[in-house]
PDB file with one MODEL, atoms N, CA, C and O in Angstrom:
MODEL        1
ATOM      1  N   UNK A   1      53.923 -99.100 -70.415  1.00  0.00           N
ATOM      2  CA  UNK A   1      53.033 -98.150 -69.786  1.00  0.00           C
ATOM      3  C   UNK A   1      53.180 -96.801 -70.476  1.00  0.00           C
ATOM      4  O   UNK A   1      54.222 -96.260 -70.845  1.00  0.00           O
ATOM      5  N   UNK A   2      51.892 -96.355 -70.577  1.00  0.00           N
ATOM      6  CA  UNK A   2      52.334 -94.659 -71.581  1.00  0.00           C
ATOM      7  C   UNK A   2      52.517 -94.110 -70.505  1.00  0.00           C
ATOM      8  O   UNK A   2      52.489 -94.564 -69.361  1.00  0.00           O
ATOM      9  N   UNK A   3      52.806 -92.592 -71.088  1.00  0.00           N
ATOM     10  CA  UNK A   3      53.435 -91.435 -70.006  1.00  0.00           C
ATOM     11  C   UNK A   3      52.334 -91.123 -69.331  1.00  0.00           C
ATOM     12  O   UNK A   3      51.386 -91.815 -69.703  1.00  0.00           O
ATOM     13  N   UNK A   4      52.118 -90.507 -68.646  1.00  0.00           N
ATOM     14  CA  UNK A   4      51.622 -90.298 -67.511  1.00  0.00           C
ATOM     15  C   UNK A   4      50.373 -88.696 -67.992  1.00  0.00           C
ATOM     16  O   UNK A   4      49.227 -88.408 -67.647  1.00  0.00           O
ATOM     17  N   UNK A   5      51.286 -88.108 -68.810  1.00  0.00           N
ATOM     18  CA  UNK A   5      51.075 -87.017 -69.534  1.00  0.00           C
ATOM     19  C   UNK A   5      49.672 -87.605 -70.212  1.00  0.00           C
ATOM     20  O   UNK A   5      48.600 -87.153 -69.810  1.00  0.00           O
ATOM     21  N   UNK A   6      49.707 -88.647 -71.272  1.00  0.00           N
ATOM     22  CA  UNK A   6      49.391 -88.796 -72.528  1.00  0.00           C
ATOM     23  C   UNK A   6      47.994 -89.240 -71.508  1.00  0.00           C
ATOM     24  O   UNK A   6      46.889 -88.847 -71.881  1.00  0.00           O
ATOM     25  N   UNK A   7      48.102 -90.049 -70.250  1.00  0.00           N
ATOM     26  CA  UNK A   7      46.895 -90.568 -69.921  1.00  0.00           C
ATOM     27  C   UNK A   7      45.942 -89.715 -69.223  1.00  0.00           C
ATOM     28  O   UNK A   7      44.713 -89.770 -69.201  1.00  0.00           O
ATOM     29  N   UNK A   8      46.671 -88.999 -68.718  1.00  0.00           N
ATOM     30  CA  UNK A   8      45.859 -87.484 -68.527  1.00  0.00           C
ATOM     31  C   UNK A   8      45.328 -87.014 -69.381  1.00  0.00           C
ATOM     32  O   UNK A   8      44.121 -86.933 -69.157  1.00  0.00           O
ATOM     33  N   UNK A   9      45.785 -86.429 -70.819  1.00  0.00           N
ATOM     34  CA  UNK A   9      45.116 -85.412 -71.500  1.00  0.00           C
ATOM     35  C   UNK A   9      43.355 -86.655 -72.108  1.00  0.00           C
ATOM     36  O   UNK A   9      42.165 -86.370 -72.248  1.00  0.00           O
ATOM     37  N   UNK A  10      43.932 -87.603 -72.235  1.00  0.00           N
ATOM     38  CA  UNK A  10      42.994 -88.718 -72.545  1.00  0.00           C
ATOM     39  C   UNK A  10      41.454 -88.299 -71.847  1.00  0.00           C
ATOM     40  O   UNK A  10      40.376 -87.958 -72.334  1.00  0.00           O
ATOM     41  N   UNK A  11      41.943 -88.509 -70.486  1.00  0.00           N
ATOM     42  CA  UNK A  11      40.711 -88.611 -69.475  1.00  0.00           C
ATOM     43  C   UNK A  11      40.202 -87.371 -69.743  1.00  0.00           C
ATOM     44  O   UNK A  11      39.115 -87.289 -70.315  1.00  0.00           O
ATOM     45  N   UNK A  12      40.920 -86.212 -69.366  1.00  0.00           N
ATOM     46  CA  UNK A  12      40.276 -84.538 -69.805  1.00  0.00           C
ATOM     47  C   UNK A  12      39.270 -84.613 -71.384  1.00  0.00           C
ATOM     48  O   UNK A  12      38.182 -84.078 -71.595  1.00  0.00           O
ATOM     49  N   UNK A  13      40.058 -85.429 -72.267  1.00  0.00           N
ATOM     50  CA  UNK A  13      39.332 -85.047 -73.688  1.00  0.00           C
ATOM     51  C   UNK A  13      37.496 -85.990 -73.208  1.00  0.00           C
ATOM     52  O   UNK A  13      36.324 -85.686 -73.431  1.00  0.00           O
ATOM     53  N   UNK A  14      38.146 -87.121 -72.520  1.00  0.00           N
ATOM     54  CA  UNK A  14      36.511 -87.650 -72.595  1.00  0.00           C
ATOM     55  C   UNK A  14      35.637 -87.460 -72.033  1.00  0.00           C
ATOM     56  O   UNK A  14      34.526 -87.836 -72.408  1.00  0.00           O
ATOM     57  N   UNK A  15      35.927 -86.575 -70.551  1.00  0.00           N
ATOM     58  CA  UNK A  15      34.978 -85.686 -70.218  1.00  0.00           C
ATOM     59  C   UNK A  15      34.537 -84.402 -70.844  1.00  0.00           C
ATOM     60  O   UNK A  15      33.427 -83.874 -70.774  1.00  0.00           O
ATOM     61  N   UNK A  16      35.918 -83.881 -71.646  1.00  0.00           N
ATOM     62  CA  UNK A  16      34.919 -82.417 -71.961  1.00  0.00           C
ATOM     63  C   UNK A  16      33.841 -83.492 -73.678  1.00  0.00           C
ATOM     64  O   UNK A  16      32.711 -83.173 -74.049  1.00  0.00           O
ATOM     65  N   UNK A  17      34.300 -84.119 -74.019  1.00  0.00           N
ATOM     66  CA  UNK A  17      33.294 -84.722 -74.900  1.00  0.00           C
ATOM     67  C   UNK A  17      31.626 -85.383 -74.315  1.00  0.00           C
ATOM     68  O   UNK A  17      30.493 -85.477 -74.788  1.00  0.00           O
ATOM     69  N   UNK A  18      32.344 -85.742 -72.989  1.00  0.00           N
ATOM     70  CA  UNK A  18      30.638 -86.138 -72.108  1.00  0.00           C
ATOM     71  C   UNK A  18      29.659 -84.749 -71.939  1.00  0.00           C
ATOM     72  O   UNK A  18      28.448 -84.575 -71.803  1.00  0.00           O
ATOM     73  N   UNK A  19      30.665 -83.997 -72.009  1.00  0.00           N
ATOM     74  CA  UNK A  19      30.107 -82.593 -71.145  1.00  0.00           C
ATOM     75  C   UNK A  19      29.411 -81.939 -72.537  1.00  0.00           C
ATOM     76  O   UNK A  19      28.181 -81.979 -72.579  1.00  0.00           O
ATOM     77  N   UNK A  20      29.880 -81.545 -73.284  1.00  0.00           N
ATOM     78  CA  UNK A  20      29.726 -80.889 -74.640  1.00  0.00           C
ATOM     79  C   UNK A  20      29.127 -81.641 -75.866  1.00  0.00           C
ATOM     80  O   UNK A  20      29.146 -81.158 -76.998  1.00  0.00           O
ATOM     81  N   UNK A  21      28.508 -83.053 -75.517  1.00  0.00           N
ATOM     82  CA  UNK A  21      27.848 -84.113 -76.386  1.00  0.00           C
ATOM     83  C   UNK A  21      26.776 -83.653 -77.136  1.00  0.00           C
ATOM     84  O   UNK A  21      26.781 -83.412 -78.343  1.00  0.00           O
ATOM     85  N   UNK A  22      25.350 -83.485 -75.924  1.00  0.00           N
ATOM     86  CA  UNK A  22      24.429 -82.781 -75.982  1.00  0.00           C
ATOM     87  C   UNK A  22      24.528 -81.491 -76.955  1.00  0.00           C
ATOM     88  O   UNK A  22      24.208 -81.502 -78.144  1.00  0.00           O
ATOM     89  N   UNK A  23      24.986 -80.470 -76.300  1.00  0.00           N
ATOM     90  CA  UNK A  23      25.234 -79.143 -77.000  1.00  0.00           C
ATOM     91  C   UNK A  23      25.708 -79.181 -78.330  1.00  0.00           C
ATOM     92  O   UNK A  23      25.039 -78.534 -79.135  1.00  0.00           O
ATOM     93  N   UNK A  24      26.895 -79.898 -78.841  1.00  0.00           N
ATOM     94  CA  UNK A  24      26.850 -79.920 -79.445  1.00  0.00           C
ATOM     95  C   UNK A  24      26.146 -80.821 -81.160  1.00  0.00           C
ATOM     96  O   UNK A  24      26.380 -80.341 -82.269  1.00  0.00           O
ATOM     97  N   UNK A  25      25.333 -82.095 -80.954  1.00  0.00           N
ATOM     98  CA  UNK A  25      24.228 -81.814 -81.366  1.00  0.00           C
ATOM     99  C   UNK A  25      23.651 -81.073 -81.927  1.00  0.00           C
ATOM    100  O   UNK A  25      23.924 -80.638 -83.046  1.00  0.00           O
ATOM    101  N   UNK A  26      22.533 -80.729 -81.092  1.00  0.00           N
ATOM    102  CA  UNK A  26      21.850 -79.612 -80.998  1.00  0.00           C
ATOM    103  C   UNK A  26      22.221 -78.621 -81.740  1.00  0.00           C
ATOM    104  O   UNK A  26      21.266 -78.154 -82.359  1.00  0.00           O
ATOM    105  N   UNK A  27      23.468 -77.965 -81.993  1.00  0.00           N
ATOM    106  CA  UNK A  27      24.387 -77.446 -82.903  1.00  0.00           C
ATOM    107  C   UNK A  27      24.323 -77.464 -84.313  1.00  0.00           C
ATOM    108  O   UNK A  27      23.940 -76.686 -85.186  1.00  0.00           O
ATOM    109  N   UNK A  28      24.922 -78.835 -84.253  1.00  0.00           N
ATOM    110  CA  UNK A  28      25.059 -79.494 -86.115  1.00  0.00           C
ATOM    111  C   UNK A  28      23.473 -79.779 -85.881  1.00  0.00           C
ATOM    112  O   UNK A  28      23.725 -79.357 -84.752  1.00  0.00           O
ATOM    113  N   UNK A  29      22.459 -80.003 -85.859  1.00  0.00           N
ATOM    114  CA  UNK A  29      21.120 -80.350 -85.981  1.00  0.00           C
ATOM    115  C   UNK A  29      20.413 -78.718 -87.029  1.00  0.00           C
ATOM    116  O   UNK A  29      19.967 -78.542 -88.162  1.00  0.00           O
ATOM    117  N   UNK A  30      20.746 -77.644 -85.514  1.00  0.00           N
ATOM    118  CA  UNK A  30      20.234 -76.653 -86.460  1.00  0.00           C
ATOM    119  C   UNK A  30      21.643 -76.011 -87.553  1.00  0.00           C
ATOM    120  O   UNK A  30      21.365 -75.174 -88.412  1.00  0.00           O
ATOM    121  N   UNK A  31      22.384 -76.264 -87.469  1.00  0.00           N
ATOM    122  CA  UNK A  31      23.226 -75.992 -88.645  1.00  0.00           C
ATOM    123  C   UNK A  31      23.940 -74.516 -88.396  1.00  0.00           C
ATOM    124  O   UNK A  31      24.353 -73.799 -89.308  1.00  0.00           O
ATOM    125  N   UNK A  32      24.013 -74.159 -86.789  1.00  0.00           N
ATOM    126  CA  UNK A  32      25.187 -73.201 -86.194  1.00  0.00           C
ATOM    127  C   UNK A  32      26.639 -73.594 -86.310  1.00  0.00           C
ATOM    128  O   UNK A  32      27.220 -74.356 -85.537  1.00  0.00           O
ATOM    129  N   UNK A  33      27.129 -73.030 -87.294  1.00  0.00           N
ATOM    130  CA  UNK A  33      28.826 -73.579 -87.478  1.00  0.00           C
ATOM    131  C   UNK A  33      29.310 -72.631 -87.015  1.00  0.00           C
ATOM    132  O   UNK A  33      30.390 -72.440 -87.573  1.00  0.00           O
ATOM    133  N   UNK A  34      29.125 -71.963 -86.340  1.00  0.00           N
ATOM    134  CA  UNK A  34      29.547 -70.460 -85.975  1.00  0.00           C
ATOM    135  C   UNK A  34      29.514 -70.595 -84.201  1.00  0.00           C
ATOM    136  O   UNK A  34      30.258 -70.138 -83.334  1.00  0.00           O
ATOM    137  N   UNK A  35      28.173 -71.520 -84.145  1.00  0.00           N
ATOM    138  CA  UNK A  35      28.539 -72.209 -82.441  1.00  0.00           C
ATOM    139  C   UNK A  35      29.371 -73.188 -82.041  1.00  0.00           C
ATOM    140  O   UNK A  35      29.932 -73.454 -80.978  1.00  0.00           O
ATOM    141  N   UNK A  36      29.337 -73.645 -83.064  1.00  0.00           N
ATOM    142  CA  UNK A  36      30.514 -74.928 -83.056  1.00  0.00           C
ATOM    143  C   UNK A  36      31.621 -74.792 -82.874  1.00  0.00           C
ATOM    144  O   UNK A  36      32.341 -75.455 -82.127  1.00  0.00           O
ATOM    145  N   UNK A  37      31.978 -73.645 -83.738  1.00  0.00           N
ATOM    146  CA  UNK A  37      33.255 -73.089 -83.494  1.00  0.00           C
ATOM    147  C   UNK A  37      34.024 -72.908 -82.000  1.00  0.00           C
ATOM    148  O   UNK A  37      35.182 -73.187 -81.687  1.00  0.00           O
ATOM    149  N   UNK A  38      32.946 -72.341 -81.218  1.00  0.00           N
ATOM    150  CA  UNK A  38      33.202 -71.808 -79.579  1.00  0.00           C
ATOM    151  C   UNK A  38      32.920 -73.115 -79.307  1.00  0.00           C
ATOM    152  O   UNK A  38      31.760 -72.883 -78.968  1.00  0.00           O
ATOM    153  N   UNK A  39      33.003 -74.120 -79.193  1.00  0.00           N
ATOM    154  CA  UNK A  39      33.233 -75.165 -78.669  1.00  0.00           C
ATOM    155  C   UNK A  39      34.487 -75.502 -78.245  1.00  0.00           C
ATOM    156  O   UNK A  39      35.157 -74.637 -78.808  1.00  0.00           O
ATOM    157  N   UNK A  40      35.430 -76.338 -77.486  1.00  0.00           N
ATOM    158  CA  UNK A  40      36.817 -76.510 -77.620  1.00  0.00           C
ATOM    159  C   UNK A  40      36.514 -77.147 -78.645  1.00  0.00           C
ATOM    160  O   UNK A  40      35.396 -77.368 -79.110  1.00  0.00           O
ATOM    161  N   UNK A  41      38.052 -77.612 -79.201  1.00  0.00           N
ATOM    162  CA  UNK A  41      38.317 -78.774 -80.013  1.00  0.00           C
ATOM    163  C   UNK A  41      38.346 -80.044 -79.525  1.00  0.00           C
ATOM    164  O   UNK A  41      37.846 -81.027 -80.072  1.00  0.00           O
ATOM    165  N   UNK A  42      39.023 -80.014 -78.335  1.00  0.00           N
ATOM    166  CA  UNK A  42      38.775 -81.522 -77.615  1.00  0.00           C
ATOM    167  C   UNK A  42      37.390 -82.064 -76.989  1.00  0.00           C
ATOM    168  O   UNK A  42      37.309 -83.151 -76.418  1.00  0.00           O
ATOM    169  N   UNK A  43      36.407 -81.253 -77.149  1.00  0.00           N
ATOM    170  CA  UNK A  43      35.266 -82.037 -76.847  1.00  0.00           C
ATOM    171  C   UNK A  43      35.083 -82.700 -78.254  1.00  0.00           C
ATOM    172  O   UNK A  43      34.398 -83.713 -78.114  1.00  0.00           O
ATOM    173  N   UNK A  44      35.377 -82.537 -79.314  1.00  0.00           N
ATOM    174  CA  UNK A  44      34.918 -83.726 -80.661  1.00  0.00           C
ATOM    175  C   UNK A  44      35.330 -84.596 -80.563  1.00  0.00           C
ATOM    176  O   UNK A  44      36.530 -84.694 -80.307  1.00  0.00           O
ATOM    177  N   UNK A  45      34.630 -85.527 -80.700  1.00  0.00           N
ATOM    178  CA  UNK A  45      35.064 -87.352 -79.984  1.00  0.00           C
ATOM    179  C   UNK A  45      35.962 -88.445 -81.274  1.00  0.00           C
ATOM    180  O   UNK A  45      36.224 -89.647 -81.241  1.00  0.00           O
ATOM    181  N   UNK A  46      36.244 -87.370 -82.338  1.00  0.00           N
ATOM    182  CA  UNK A  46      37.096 -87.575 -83.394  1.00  0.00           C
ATOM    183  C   UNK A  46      38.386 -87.692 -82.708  1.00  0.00           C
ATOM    184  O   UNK A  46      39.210 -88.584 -82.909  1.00  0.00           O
ATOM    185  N   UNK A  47      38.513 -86.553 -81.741  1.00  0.00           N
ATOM    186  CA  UNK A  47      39.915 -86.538 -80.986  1.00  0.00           C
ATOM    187  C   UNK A  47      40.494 -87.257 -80.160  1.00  0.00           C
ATOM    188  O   UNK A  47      41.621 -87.095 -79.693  1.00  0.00           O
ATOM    189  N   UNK A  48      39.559 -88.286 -79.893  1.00  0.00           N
ATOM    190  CA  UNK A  48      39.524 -89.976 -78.644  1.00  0.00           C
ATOM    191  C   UNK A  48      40.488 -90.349 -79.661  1.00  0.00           C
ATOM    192  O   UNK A  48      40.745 -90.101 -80.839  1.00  0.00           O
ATOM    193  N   UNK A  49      41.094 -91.360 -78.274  1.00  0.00           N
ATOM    194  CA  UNK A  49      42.010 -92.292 -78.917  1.00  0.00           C
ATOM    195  C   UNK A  49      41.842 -93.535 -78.410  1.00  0.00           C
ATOM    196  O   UNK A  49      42.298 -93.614 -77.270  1.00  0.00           O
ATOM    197  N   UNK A  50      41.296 -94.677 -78.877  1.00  0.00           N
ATOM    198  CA  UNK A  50      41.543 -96.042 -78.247  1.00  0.00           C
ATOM    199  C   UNK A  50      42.577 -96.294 -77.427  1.00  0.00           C
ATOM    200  O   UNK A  50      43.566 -95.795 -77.964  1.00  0.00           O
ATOM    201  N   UNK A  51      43.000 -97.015 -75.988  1.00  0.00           N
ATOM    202  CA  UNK A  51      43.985 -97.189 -75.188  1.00  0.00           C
ATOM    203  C   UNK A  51      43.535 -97.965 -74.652  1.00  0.00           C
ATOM    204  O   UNK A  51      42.344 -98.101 -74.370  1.00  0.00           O
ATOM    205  N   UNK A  52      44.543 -98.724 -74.371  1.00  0.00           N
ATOM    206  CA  UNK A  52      44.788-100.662 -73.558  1.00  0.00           C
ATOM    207  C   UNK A  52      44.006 -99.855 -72.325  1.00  0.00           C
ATOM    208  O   UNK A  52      44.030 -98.625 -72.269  1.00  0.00           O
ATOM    209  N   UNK A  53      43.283-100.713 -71.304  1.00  0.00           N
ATOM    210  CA  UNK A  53      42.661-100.225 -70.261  1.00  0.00           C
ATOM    211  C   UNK A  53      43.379-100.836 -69.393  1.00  0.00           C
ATOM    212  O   UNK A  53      42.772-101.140 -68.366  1.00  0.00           O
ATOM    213  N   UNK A  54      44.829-101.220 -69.467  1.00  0.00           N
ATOM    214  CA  UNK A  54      45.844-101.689 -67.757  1.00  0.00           C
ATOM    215  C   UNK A  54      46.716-101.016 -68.284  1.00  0.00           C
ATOM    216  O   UNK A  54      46.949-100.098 -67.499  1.00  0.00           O
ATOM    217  N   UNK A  55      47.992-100.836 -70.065  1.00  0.00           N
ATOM    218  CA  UNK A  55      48.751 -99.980 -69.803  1.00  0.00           C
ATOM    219  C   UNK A  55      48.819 -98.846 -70.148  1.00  0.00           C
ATOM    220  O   UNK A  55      49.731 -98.120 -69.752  1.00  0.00           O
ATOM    221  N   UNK A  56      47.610 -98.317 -71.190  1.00  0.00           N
ATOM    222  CA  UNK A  56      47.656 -97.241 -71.699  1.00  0.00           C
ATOM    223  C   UNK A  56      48.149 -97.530 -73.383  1.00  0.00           C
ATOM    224  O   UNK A  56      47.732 -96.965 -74.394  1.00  0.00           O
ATOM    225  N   UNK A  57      48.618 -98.023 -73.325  1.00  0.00           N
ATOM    226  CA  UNK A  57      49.169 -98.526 -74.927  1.00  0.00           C
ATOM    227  C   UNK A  57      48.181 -97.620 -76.141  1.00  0.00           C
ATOM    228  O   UNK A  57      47.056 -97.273 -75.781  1.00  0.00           O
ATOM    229  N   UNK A  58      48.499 -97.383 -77.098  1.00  0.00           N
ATOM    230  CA  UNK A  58      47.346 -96.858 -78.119  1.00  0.00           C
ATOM    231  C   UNK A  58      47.733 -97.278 -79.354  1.00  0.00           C
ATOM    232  O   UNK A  58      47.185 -96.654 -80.263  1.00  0.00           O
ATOM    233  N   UNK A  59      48.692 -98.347 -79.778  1.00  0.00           N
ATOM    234  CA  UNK A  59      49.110 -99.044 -80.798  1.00  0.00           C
ATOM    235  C   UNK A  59      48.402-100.679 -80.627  1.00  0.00           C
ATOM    236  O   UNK A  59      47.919-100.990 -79.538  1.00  0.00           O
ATOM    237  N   UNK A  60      48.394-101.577 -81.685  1.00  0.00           N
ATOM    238  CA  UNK A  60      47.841-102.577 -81.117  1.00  0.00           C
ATOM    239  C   UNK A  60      46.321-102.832 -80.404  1.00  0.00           C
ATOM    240  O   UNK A  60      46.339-103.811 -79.657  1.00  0.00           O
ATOM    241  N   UNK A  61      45.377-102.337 -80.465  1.00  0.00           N
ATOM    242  CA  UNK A  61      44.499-102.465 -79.328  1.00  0.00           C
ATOM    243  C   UNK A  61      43.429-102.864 -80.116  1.00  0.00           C
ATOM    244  O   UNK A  61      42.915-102.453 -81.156  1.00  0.00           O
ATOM    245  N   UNK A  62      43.254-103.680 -79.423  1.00  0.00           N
ATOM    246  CA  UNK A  62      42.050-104.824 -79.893  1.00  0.00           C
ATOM    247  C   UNK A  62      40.467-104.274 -79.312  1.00  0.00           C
ATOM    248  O   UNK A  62      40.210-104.430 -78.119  1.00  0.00           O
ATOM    249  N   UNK A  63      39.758-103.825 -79.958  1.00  0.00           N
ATOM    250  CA  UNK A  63      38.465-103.029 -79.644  1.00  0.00           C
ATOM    251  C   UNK A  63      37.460-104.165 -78.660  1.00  0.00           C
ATOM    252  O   UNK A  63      36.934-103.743 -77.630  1.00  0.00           O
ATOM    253  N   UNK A  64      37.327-105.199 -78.976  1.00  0.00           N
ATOM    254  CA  UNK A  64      36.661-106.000 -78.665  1.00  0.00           C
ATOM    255  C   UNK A  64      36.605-106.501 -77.147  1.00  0.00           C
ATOM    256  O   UNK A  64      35.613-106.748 -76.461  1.00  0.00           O
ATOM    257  N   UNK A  65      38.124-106.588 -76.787  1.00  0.00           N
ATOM    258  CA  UNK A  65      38.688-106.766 -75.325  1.00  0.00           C
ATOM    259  C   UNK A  65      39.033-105.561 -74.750  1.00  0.00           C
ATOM    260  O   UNK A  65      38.993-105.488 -73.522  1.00  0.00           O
ATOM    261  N   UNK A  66      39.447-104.361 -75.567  1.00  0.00           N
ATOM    262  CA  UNK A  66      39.573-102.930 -74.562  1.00  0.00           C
ATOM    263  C   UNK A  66      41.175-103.000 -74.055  1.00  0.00           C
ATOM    264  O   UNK A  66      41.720-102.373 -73.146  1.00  0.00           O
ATOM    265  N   UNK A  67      41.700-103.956 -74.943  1.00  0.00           N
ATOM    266  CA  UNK A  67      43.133-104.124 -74.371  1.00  0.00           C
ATOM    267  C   UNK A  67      44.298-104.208 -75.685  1.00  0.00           C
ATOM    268  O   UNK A  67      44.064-104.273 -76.892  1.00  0.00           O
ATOM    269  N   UNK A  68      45.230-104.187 -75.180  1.00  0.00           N
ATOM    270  CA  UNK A  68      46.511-103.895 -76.465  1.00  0.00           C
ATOM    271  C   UNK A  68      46.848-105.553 -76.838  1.00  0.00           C
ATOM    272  O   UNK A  68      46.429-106.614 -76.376  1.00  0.00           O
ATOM    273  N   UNK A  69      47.654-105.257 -77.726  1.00  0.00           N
ATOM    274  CA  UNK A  69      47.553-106.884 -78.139  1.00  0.00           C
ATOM    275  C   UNK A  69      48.974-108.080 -77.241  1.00  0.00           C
ATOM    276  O   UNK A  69      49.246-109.266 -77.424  1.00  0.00           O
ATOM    277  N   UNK A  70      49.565-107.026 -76.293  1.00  0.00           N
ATOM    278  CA  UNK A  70      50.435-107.325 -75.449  1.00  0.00           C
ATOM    279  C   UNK A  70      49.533-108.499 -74.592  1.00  0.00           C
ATOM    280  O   UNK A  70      49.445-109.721 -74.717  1.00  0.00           O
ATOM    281  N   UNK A  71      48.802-107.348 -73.500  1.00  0.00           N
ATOM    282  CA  UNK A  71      48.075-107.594 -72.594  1.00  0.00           C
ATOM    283  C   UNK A  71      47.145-108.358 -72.713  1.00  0.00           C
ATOM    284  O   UNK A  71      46.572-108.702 -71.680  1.00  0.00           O
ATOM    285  N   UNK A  72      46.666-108.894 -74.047  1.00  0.00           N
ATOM    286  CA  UNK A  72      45.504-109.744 -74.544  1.00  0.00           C
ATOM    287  C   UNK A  72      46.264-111.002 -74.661  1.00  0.00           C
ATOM    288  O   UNK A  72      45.994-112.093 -74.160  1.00  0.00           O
ATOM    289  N   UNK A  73      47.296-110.655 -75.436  1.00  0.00           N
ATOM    290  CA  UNK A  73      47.958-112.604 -75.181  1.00  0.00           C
ATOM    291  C   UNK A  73      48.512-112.990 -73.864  1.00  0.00           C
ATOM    292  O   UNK A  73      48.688-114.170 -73.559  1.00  0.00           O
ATOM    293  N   UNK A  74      48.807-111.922 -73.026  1.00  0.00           N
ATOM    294  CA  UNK A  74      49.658-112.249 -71.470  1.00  0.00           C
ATOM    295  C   UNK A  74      48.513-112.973 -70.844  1.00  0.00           C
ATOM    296  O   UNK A  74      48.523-114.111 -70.375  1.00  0.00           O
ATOM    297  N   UNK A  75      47.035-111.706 -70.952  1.00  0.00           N
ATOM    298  CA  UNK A  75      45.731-112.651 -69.969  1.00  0.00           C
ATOM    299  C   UNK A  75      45.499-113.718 -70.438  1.00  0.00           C
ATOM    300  O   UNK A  75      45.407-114.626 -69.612  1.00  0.00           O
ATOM    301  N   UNK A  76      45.278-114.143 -72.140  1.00  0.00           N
ATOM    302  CA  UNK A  76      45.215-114.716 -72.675  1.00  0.00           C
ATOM    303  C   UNK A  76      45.675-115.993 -72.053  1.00  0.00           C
ATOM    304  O   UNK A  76      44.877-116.661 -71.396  1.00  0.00           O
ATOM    305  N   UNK A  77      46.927-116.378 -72.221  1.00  0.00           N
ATOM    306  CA  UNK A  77      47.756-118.094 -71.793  1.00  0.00           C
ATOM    307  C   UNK A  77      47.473-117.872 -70.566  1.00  0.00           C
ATOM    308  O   UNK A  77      48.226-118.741 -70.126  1.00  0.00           O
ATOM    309  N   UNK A  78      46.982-117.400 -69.587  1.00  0.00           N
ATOM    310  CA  UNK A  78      46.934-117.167 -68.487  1.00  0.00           C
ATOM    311  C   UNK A  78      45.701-118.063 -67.923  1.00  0.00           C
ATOM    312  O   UNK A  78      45.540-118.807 -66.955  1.00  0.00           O
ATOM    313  N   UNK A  79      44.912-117.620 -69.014  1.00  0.00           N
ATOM    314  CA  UNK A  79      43.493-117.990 -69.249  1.00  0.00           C
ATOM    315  C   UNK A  79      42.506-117.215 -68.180  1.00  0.00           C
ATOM    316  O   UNK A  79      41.539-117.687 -67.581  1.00  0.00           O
ATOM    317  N   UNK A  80      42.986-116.033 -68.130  1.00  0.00           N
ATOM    318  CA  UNK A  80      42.110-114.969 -67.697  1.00  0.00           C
ATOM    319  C   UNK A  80      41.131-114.599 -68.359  1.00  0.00           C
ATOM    320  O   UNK A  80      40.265-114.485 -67.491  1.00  0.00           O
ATOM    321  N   UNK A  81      40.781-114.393 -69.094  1.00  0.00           N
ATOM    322  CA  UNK A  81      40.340-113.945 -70.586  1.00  0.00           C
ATOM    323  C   UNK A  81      39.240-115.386 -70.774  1.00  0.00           C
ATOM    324  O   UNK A  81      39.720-116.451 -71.164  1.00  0.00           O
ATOM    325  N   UNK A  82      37.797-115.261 -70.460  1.00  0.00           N
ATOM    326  CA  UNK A  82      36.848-116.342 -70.554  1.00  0.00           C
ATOM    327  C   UNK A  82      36.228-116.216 -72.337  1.00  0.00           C
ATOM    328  O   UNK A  82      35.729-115.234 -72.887  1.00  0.00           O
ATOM    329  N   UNK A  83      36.459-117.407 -72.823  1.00  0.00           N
ATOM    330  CA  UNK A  83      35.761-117.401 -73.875  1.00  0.00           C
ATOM    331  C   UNK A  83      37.127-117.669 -74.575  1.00  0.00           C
ATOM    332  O   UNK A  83      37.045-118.571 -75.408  1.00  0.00           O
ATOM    333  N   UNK A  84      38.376-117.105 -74.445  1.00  0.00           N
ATOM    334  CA  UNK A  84      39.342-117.207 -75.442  1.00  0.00           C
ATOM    335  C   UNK A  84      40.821-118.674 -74.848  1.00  0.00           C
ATOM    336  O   UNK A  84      41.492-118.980 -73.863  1.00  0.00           O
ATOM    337  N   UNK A  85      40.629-119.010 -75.968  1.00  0.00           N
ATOM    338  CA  UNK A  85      41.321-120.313 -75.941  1.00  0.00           C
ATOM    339  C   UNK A  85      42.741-120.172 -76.769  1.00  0.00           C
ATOM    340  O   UNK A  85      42.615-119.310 -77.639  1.00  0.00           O
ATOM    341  N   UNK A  86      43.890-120.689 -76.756  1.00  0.00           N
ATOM    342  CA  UNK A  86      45.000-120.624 -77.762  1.00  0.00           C
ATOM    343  C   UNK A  86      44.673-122.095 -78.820  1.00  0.00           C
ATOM    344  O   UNK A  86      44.474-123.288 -78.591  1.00  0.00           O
ATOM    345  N   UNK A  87      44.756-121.169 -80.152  1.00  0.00           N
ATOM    346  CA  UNK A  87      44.627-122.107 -81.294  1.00  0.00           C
ATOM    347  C   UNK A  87      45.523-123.513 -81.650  1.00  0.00           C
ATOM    348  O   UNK A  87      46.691-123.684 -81.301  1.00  0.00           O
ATOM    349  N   UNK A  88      44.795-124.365 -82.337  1.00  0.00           N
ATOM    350  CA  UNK A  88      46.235-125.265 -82.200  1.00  0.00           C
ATOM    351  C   UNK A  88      45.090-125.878 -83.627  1.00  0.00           C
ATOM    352  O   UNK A  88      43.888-125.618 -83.661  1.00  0.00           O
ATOM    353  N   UNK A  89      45.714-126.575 -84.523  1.00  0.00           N
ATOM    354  CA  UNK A  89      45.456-127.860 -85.899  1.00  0.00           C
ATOM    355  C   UNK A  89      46.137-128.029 -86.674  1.00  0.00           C
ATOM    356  O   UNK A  89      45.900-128.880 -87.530  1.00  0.00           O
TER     357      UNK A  89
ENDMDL
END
């Protein structure tokens, strides 16, 4: 499980990026780098970080499932996880 810290600043960065999407646009469109500037930094969605969506993990994480590669083989044999089967030939 990540810190508690790390999953916080997470959630803050992807709202001020929901919030500041639009605007900024609009921005780089007309070619104000000077508005851009007064933007935070954490609304640029460069600054997201992929994270497991049960522990937070941000190493490992498989884009496709939204999960770390822990939590993907645990649901996995579990056979939580529809569509995915364990390999065998």
């Amino acid at each position: 499980m990540a810190k508690k810290s790390w999953l916080a600043r997470q959630t803050k960065r992807e709202r001020l990026v929901t919030k500041y999407a639009q605007k900024r646009a609009e921005l780089k469109a007309s070619g104000d780098y000077e508005g851009l500037q007064a933007i935070p930094k954490n609304a640029s969605p460069v600054r997201l970080k992929n994270r497991c969506g049960i522990t937070g993990r941000s190493k490992g994480f498989m884009r496709d499932f939204g999960l770390s590669r822990h939590k993907f083989r645990e649901l996995a044999l579990q056979g939580k996880l529809p569509g995915v089967r364990k390999s065998s030939w």
